[in-house]
MITORPA-767789 format. One record per residue (C-alpha): residue number from 1; residue in one letter; chain; x, y, z. Coordinates in steps of 0.2 Angstrom, whole numbers, plus 5000, padded with zeros to 4 digits. Example, Ala and Ser with C-alpha at 12.3 -4.5 7.8 and 13.67 -1.06 7.14 Angstrom:
BEGIN
<k 1; r A; c A; X 5062; Y 4978; Z 5039>
<k 2; r S; c A; X 5068; Y 4995; Z 5036>
END
This chain:
BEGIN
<k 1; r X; c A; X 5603; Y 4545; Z 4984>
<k 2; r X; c A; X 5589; Y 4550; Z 4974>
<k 3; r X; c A; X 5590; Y 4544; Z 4955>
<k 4; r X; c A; X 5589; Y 4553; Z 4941>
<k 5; r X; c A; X 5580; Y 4550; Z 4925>
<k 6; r X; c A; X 5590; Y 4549; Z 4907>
<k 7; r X; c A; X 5587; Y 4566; Z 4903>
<k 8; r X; c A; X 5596; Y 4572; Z 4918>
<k 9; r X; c A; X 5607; Y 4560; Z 4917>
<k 10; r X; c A; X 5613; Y 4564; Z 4902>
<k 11; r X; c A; X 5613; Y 4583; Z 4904>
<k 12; r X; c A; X 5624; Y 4579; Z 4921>
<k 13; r X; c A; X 5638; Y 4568; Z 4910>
<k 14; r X; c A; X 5637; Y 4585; Z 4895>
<k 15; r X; c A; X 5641; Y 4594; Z 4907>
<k 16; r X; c A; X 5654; Y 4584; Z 4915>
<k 17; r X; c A; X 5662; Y 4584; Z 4898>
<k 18; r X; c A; X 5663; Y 4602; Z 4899>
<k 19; r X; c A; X 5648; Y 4608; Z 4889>
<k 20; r X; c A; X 5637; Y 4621; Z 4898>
<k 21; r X; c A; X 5621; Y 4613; Z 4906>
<k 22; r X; c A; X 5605; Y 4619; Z 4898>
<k 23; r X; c A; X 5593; Y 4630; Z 4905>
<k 24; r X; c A; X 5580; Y 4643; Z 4903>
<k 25; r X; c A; X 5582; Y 4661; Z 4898>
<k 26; r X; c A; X 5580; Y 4673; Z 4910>
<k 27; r X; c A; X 5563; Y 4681; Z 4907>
<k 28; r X; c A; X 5563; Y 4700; Z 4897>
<k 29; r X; c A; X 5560; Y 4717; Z 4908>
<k 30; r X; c A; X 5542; Y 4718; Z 4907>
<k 31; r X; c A; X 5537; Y 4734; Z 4896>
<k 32; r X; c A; X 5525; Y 4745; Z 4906>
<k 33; r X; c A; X 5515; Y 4756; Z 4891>
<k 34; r X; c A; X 5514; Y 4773; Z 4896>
<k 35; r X; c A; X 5498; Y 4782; Z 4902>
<k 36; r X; c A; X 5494; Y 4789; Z 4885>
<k 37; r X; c A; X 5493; Y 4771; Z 4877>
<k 38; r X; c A; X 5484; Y 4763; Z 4892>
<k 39; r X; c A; X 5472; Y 4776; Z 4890>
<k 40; r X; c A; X 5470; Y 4771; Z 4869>
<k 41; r X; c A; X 5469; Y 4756; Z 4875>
<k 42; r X; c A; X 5455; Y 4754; Z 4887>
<k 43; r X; c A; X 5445; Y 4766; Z 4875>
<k 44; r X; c A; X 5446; Y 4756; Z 4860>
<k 45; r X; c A; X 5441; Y 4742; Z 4870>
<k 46; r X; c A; X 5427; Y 4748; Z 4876>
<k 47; r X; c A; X 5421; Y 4754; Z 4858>
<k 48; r X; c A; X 5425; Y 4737; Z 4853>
<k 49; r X; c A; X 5413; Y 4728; Z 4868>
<k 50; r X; c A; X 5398; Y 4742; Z 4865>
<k 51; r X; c A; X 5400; Y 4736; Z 4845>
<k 52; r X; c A; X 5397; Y 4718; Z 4850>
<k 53; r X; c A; X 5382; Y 4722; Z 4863>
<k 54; r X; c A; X 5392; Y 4724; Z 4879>
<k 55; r X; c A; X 5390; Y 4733; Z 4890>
<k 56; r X; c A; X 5405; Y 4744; Z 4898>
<k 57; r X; c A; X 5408; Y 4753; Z 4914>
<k 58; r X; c A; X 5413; Y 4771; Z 4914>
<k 59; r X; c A; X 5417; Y 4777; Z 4932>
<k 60; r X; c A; X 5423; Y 4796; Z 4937>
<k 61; r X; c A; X 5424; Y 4807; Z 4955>
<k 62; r X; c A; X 5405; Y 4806; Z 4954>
<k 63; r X; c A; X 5401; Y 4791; Z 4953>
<k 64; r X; c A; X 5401; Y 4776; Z 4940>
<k 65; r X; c A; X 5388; Y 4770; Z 4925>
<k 66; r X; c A; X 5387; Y 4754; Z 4915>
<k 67; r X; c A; X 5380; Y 4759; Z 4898>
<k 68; r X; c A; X 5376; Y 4747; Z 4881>
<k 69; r X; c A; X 5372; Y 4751; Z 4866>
<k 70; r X; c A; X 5354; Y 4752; Z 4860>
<k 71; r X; c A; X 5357; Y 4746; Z 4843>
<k 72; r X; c A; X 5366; Y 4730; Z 4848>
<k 73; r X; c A; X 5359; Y 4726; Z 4864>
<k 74; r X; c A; X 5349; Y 4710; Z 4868>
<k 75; r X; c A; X 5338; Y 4705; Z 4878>
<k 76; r X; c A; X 5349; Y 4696; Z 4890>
<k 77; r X; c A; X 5358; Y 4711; Z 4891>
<k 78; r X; c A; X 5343; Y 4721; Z 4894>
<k 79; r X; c A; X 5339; Y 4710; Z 4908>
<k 80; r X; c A; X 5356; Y 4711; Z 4916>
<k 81; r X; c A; X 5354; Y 4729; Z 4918>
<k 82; r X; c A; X 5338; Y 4731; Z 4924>
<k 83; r X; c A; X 5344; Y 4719; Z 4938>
<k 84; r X; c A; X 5359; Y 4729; Z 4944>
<k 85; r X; c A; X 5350; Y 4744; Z 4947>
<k 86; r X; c A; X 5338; Y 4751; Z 4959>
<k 87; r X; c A; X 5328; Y 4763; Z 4948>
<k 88; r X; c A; X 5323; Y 4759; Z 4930>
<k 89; r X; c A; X 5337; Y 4760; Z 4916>
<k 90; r X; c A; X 5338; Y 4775; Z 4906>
<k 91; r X; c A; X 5339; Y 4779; Z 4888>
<k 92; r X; c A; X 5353; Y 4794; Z 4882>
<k 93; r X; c A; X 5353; Y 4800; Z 4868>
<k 94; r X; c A; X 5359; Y 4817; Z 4859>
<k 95; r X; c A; X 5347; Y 4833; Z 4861>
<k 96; r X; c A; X 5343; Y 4833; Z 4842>
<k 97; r X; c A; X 5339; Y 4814; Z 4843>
<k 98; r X; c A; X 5326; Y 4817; Z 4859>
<k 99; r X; c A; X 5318; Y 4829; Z 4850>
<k 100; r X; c A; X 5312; Y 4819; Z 4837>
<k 101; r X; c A; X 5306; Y 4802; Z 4849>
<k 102; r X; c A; X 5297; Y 4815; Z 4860>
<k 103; r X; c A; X 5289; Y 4826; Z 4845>
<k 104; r X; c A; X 5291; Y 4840; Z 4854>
<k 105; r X; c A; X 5308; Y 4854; Z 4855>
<k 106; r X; c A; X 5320; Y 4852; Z 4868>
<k 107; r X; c A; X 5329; Y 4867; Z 4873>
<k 108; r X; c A; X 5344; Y 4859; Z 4871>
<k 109; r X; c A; X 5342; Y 4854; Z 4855>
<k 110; r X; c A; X 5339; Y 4872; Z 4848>
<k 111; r X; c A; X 5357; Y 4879; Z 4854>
<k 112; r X; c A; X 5372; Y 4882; Z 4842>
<k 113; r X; c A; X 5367; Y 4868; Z 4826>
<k 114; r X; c A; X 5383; Y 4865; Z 4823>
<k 115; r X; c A; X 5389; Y 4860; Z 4840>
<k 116; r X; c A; X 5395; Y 4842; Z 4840>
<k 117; r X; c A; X 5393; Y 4842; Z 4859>
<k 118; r X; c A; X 5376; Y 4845; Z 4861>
<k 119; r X; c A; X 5368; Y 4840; Z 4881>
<k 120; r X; c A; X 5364; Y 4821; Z 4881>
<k 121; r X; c A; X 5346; Y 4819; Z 4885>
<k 122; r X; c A; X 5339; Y 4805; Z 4897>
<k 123; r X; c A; X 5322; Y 4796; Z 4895>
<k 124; r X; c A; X 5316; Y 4783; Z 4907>
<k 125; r X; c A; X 5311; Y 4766; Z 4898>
<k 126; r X; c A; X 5294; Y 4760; Z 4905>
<k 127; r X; c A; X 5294; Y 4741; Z 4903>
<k 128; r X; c A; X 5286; Y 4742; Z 4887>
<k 129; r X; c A; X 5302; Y 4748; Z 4879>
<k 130; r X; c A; X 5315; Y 4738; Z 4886>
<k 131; r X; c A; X 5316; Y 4725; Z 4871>
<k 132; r X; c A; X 5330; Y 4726; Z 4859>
<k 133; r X; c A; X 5318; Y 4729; Z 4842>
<k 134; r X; c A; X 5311; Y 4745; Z 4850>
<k 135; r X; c A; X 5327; Y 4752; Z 4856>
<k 136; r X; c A; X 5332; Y 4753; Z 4840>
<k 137; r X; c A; X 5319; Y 4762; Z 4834>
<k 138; r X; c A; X 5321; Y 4773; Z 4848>
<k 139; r X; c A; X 5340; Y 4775; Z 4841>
<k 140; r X; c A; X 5336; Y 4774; Z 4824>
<k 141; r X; c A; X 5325; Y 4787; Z 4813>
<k 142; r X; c A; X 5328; Y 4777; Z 4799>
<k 143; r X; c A; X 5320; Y 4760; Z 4809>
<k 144; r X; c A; X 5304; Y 4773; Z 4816>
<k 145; r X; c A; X 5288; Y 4765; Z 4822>
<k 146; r X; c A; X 5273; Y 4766; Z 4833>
<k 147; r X; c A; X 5282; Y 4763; Z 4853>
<k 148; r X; c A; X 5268; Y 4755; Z 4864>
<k 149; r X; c A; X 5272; Y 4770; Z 4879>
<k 150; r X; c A; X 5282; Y 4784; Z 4877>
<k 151; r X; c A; X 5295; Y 4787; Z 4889>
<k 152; r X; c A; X 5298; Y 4803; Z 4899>
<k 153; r X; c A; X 5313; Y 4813; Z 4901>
<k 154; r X; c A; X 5324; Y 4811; Z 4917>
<k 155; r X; c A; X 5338; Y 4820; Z 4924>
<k 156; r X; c A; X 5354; Y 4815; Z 4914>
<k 157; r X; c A; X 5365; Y 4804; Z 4925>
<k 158; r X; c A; X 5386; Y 4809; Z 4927>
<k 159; r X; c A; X 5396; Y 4805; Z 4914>
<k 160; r X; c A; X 5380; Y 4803; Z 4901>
<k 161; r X; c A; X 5392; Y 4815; Z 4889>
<k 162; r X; c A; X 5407; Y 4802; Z 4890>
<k 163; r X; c A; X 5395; Y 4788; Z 4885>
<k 164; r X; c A; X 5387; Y 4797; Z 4871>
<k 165; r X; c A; X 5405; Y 4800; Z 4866>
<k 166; r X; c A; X 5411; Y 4781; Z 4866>
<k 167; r X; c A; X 5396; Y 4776; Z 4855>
<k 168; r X; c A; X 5402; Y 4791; Z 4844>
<k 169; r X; c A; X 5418; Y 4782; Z 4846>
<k 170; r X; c A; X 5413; Y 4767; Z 4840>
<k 171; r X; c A; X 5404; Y 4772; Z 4825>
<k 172; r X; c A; X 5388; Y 4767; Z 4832>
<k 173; r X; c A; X 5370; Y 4777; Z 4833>
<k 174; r X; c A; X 5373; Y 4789; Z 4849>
<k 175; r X; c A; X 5360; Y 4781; Z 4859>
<k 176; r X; c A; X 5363; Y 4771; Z 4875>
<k 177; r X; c A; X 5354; Y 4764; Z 4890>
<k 178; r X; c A; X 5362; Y 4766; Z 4906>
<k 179; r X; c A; X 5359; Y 4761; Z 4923>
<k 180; r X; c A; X 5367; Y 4767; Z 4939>
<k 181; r X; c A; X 5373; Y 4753; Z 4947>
<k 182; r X; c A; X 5367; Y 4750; Z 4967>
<k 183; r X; c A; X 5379; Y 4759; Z 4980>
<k 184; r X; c A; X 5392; Y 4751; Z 4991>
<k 185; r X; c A; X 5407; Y 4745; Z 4979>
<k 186; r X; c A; X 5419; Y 4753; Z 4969>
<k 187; r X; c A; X 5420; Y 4754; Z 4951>
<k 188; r X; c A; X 5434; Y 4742; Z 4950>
<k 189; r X; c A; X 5426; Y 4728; Z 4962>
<k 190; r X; c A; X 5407; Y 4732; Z 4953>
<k 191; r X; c A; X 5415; Y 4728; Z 4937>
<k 192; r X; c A; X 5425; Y 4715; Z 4943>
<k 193; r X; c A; X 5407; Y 4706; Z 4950>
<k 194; r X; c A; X 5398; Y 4710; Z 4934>
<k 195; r X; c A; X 5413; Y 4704; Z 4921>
<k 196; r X; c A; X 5414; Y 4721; Z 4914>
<k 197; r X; c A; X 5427; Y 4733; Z 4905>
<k 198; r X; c A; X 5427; Y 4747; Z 4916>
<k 199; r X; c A; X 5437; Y 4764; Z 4910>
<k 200; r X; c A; X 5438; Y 4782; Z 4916>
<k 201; r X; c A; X 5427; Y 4795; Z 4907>
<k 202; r X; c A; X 5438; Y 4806; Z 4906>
<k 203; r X; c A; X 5449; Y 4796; Z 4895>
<k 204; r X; c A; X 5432; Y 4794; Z 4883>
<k 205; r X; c A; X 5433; Y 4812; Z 4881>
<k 206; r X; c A; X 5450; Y 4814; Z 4880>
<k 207; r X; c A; X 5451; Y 4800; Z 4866>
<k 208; r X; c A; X 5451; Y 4809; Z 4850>
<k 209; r X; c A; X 5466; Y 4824; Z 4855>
<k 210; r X; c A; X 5477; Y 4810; Z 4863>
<k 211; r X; c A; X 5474; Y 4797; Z 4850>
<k 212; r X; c A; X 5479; Y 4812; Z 4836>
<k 213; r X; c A; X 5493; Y 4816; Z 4846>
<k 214; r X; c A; X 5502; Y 4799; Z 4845>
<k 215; r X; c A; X 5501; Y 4798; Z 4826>
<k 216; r X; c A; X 5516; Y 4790; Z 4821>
<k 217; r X; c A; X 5524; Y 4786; Z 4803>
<k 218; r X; c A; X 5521; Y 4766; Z 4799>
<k 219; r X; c A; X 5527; Y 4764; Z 4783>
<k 220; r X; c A; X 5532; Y 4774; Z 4766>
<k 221; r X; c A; X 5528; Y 4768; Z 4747>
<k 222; r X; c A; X 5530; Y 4774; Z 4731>
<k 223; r X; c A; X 5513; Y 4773; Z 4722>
<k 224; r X; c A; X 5513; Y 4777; Z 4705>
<k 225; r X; c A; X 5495; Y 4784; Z 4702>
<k 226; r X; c A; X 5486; Y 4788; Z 4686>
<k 227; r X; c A; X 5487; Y 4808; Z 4687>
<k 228; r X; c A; X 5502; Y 4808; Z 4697>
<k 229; r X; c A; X 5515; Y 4796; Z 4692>
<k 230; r X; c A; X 5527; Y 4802; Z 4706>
<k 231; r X; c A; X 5521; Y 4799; Z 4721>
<k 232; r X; c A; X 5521; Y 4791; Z 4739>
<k 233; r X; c A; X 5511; Y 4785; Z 4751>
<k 234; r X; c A; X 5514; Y 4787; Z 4770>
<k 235; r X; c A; X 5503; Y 4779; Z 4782>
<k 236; r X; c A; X 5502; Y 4783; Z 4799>
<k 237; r X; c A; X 5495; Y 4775; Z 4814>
<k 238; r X; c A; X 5489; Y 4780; Z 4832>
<k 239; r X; c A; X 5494; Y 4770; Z 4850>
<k 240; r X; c A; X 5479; Y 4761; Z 4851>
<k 241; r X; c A; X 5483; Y 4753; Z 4834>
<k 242; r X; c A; X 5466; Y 4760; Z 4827>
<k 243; r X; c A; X 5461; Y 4763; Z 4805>
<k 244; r X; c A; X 5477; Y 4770; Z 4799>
<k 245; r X; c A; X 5477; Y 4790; Z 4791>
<k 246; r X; c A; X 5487; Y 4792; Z 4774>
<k 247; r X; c A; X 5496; Y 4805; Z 4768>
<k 248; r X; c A; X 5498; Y 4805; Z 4747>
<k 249; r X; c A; X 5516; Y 4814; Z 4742>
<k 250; r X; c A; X 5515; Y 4822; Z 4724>
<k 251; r X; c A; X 5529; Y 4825; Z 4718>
<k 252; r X; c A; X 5542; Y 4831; Z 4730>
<k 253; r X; c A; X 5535; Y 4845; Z 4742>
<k 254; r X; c A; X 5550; Y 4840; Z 4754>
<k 255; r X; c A; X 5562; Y 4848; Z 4744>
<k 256; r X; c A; X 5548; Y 4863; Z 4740>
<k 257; r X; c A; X 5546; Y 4867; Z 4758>
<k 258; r X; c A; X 5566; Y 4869; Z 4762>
<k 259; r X; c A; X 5567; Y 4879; Z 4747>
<k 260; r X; c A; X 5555; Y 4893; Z 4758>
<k 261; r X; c A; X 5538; Y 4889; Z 4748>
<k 262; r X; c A; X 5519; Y 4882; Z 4753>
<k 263; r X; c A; X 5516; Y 4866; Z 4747>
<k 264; r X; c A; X 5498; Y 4863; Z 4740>
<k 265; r X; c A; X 5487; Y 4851; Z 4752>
<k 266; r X; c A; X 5470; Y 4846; Z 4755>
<k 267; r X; c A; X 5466; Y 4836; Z 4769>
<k 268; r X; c A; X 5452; Y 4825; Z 4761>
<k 269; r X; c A; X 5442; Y 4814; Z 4771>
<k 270; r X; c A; X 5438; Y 4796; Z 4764>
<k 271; r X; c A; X 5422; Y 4794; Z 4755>
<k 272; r X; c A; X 5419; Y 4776; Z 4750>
<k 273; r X; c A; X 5405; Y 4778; Z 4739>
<k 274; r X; c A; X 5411; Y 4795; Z 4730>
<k 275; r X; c A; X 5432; Y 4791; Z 4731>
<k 276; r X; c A; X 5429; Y 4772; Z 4725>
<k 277; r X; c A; X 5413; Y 4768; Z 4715>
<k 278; r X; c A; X 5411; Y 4786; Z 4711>
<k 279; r X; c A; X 5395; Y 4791; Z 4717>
<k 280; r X; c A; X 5384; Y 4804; Z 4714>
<k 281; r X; c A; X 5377; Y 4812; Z 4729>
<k 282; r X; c A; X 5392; Y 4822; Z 4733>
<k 283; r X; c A; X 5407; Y 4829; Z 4725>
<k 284; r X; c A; X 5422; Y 4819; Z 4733>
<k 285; r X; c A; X 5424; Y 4810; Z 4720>
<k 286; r X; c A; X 5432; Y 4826; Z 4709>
<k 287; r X; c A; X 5437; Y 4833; Z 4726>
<k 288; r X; c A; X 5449; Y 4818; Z 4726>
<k 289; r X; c A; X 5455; Y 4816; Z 4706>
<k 290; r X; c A; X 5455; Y 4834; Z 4704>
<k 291; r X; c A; X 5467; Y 4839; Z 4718>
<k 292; r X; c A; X 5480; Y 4824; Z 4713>
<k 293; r X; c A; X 5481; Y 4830; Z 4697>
<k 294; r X; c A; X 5483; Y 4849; Z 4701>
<k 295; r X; c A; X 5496; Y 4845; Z 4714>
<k 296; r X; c A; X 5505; Y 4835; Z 4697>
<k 297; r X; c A; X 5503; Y 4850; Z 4688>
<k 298; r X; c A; X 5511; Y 4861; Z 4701>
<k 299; r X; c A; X 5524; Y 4847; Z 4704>
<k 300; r X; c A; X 5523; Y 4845; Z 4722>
<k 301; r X; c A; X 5507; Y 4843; Z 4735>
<k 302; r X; c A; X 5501; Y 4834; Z 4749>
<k 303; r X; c A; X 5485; Y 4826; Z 4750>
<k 304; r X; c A; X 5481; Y 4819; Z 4768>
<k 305; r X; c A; X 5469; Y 4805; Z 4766>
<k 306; r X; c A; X 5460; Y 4806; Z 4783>
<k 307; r X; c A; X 5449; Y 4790; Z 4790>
<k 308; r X; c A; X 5434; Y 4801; Z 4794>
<k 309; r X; c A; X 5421; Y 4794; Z 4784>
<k 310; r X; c A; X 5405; Y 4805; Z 4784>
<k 311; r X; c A; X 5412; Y 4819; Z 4793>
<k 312; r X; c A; X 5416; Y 4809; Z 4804>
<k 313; r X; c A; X 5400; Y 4798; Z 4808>
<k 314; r X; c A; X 5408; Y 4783; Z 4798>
<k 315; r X; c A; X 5399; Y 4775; Z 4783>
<k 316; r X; c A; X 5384; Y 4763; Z 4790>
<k 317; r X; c A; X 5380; Y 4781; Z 4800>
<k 318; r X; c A; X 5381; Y 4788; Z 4782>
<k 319; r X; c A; X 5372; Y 4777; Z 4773>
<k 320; r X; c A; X 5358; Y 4779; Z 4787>
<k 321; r X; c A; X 5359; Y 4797; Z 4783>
<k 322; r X; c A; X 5356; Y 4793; Z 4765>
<k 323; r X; c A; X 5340; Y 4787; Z 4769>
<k 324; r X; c A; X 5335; Y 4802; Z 4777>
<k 325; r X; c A; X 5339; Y 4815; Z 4764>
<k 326; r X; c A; X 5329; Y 4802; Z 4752>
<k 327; r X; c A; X 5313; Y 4808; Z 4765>
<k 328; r X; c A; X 5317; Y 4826; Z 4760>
<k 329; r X; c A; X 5331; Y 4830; Z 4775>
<k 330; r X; c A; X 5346; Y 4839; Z 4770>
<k 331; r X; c A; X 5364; Y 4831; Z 4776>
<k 332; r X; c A; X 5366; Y 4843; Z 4791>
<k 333; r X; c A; X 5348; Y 4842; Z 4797>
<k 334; r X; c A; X 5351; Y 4819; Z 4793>
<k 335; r X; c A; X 5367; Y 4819; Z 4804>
<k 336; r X; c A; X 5357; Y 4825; Z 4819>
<k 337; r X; c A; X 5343; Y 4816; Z 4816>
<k 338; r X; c A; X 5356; Y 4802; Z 4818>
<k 339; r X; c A; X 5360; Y 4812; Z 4833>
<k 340; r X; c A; X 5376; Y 4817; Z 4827>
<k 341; r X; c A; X 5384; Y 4835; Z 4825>
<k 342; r X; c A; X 5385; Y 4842; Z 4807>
<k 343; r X; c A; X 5400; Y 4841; Z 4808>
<k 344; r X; c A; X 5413; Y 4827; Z 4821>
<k 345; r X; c A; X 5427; Y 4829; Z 4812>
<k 346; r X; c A; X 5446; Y 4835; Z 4821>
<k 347; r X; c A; X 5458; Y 4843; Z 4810>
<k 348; r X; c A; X 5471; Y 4839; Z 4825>
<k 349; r X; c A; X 5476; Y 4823; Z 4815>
<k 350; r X; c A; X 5480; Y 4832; Z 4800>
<k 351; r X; c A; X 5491; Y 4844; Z 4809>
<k 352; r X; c A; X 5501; Y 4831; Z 4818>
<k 353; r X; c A; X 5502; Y 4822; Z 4801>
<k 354; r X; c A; X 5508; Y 4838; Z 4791>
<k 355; r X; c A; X 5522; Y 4842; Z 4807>
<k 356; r X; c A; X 5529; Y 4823; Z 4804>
<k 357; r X; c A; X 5529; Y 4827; Z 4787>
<k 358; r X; c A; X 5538; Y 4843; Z 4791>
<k 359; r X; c A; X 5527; Y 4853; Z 4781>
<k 360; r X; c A; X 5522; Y 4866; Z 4794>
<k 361; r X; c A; X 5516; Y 4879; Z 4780>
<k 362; r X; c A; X 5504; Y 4876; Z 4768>
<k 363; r X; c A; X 5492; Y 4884; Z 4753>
<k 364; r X; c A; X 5476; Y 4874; Z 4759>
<k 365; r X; c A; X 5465; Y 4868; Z 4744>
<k 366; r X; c A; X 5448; Y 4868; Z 4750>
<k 367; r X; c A; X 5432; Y 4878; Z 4750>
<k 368; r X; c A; X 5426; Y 4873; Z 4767>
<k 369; r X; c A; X 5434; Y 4889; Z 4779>
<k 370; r X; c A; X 5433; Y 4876; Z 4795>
<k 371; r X; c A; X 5446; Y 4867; Z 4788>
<k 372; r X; c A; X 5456; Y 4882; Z 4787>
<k 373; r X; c A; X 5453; Y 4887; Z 4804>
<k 374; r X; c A; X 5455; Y 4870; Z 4814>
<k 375; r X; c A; X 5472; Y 4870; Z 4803>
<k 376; r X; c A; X 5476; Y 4886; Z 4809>
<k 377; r X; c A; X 5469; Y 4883; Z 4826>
<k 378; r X; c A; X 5483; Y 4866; Z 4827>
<k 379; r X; c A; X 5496; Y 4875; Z 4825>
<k 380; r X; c A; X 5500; Y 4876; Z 4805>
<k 381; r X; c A; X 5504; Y 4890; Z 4796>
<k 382; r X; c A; X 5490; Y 4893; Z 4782>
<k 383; r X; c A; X 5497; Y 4904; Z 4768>
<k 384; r X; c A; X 5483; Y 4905; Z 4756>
<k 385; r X; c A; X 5467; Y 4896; Z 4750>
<k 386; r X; c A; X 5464; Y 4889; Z 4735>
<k 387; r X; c A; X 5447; Y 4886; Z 4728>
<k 388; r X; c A; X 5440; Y 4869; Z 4723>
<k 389; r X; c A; X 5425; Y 4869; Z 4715>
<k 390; r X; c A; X 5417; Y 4855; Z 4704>
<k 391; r X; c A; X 5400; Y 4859; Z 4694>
<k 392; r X; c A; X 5383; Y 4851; Z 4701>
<k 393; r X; c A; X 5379; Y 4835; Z 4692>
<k 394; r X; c A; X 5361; Y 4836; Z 4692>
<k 395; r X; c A; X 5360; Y 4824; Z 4707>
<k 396; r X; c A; X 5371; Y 4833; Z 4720>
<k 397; r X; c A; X 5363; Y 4850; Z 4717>
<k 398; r X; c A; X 5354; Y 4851; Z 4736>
<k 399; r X; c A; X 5370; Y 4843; Z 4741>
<k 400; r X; c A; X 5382; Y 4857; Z 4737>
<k 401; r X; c A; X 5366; Y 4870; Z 4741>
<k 402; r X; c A; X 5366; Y 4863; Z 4759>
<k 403; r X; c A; X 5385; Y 4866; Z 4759>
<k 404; r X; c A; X 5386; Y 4883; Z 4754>
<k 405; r X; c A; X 5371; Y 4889; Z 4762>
<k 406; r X; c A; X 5374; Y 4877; Z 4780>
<k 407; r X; c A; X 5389; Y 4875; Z 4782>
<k 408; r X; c A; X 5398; Y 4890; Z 4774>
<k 409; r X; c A; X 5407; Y 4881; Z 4759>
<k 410; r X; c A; X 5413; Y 4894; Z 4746>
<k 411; r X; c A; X 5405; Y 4889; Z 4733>
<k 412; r X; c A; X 5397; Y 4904; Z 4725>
END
């Protein structure tokens, strides 16, 4: 007979006695995310691996590319993708961008301003500029300096769009070098062999729809503010667990929307140098105090308080803009230097926001007639605009030029 030790023993004699035997629990259903979340997912890793100087593998019907960052890349990794190609990496960058490294026009550069989806451009990096201090001057108008050799332009590779996109993603300067890997494994086994995040393109450029999409509501506060003692705050947070969007409840626009009226709203997005230590280069500031207490006066409004820092480009980018309006760019003309559209924000959040809330219909508070139409465009019902203007302060004067005059802001 084979002997037992005294914690056996003793569990035998318990359960001799009558007491049930101790054991393990049976293990809990695994939960399988859906394809919307696994999609999140991969994306927000990926963003989160170019940010810390990884590169990532992005793969599609034709073909695959492994793509970092130029602004966090080093050296090692520069050597790493040399080695896993046969032709020389490549540099991608936005058309407005590649115009300004080659001091010359690019045709597609010159199309539609406003487009945030501009053709990536590829140039091929001689030796000279395959160190991590040039790259980002490459990447960098603010960083600019004499480059040893220019490069050339190449023939973008596939999915050079989907990469410009994930540094866009990740709030980093759209610039990336990209090699395409040697033929004869699939993405998956390639990526496997070089240790690497490997995530369909499509789902890059299908991030920013599905991510608004699964906007759900988090939490609910009541915040008494200074101009609006009655008040809430919602947050709301997407499937890939990203920067939470806020919705500011004035008063009780609930009650005013069942009643068959239009709350007021503005879909502000968050300016950390204007909103919080009050800045003077824009008017967001205002923007933010003035609608709060206009919706108090009214006694009901919504102010959707949207994570899209710098239309979107995020606030280093912003602050790198900064530096070029201070040379004598205007903020359109400094986002695409930076190689960024005039204008990357969605208003698709703010729909799906407003349609949790259950405010469908809305009198929009704004002077910006974009806002209006991506509104509209998602599916809520605009009744009216409402103007919100706030005199120049004698330092945002070119500012709210640029907006009237650029961007279309009504303003005059």
């Amino acid at each position: 007979m084979t002997s037992t030790g005294p914690a056996t023993s003793a569990l035998h004699t318990a359960s001799a006695k009558g007491v049930v035997p101790l054991h393990h629990p049976a293990p809990a259903p695994a939960l399988v995310p859906d394809a919307a979340s696994l999609a999140l997912r991969g994306v927000h890793r990926a963003a989160s691996d170019l940010r810390r100087g990884t590169p990532v593998l992005l793969h599609g019907p034709s073909g695959f590319l492994v793509v970092a960052a130029a602004e966090t890349v080093s050296a090692r990794g520069l050597a790493e993708l040399s080695a896993m190609a046969p032709s020389p990496p490549l540099l991608l960058l936005a058309a407005s961008r590649a115009a300004a490294v080659l001091h010359r026009p690019i045709p597609a550069a010159q199309a539609q301003l406003h487009c945030v989806a501009e053709t990536p451009v590829a140039l091929t990096l001689p030796p000279g500029l395959m160190d991590p201090a040039r790259l980002r001057s490459l990447a960098d108008p603010a960083a600019d300096q004499l480059l040893p050799a220019m490069p050339d332009l190449a023939a973008p590779p596939p999915m050079a769009f989907a990469a410009i996109a994930l540094a866009k993603l990740a709030r980093l300067l759209p610039a990336l070098v990209a090699v395409v890997p040697r033929e004869g494994r699939s993405p998956a086994a390639e990526a496997a062999a070089l240790d690497l995040l490997a995530l369909p393109a499509a789902d890059v450029l299908a991030y920013l729809n599905t991510a608004a999409t699964t906007l759900t509501r988090v939490t609910e506060a009541r915040v008494p503010l200074e101009d609006a003692p009655d008040s809430r705050i919602v947050a709301f947070r997407a499937a890939d667990g990203g920067i939470e969007h806020l919705a500011i409840l004035v008063g009780d626009p609930e009650a005013l929307m069942a009643a068959g009226g239009a709350p007021l709203t503005r879909v502000h997005s968050e300016c950390f140098t204007g909103d919080l230590l009050g800045s003077l280069r824009c008017d967001c500031g205002p923007q933010l105090r003035g609608a709060i207490r206009r919706m108090a006066e009214e006694g009901a409004g919504v102010l959707l308080y949207l994570a899209q820092e710098g239309r979107g480009i995020g606030l280093v980018n912003k602050l790198r803009a900064y530096t070029l309006q201070d040379q004598g760019l205007d903020t359109l003309d400094a986002n695409r230097a930076l190689g960024y559209g005039a204008d990357e924000r969605g208003f698709l959040v703010a729909a799906t926001m407003l349609r949790q809330l259950g405010i469908p219909r809305v009198r929009l508070l704004t002077n910006n007639p974009d806002k209006l139409a991506g509104l509209v465009a998602c599916g809520i019902d605009v009744e009216g605009r409402e103007p919100h203007r706030f005199a120049a302060n004698g330092i945002n004067d070119q500012y709210l030029e640029t907006k009237a005059a650029r961007f279309g802001h009504l303003l005059r």
